[in-house]
N, C-alpha and C positions, 0 to 999 in steps of 0.2 A: 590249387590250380583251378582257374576258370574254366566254364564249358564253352566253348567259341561257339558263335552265331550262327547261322546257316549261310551268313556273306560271307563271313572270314574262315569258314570253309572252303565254298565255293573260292573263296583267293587262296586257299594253301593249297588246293588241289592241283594247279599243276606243276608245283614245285616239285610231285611227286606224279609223276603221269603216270606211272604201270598201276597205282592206289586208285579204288575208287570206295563212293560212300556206303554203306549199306547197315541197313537196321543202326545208325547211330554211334559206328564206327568206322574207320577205312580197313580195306582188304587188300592182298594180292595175294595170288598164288605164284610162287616158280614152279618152274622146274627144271629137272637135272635130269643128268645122263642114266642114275642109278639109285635105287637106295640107299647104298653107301656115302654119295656122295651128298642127295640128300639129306642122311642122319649130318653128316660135316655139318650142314650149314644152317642146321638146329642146334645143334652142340655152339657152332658161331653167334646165334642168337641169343640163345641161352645164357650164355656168359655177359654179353652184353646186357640183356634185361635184368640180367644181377646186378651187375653195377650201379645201373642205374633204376634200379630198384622198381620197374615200370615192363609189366608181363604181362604177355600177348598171348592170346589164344592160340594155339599149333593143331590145325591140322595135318596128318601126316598119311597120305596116300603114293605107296610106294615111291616112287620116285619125282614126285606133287608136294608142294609144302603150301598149303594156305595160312597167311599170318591174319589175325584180324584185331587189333588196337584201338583202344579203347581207357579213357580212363575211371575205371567203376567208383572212385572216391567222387567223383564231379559228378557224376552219371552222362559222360556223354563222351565226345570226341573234345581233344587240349592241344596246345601247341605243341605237349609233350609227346602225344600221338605222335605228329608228323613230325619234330626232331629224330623218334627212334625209327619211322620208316625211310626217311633220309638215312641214316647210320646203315640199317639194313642194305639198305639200294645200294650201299659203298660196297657193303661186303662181296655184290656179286657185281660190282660194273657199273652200279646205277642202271641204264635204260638196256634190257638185256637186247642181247644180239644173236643170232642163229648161230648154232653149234656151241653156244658159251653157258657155263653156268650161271642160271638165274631166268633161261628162258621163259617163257610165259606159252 
């Protein structure tokens, strides 16, 4: 997989608006109501980055989950990146909303 440019960055970024760039990958954090619910939607990532065989950094701050994607084969950010932050974004909603899981 290719490392995308800093334009065709700059154009997938707001396919994914809660994402943004940093240190040569994209980020977001959610968050949830709880730990618990948080671990859920690690456990949901997790399975998903097995599939597809493309795994993400987890931070895990009680009820805060920061993902940061990256593809380390290319050494940079891939379209693959933001295919699996799109998949993510599904699992809580896409663009979060107050009181729902996934808020930011």
């Amino acid at each position: 997989m290719e490392k995308m440019s800093e334009a065709e960055i700059a154009a997938a970024l707001p396919q994914v608006p809660e994402w943004s760039e940093l240190n040569g990958a994209i980020q977001r954090t959610f968050q949830f109501k709880d730990f618990v619910e948080a671990m859920k939607f690690v456990n949901e990532v997790a399975a998903q980055a097995e599939r597809e065989q493309h795994h993400p950094d987890i931070l895990i701050r009680w009820n805060k989950v920061t993902l940061t994607l990256s593809t380390h084969d290319s050494g940079g950010i891939t379209s693959k990146d933001f295919e699996l932050a799109k998949r993510v974004d599904g699992m809580v909603g896409g663009a979060p909303a107050k009181g729902k899981r996934g808020k930011n």
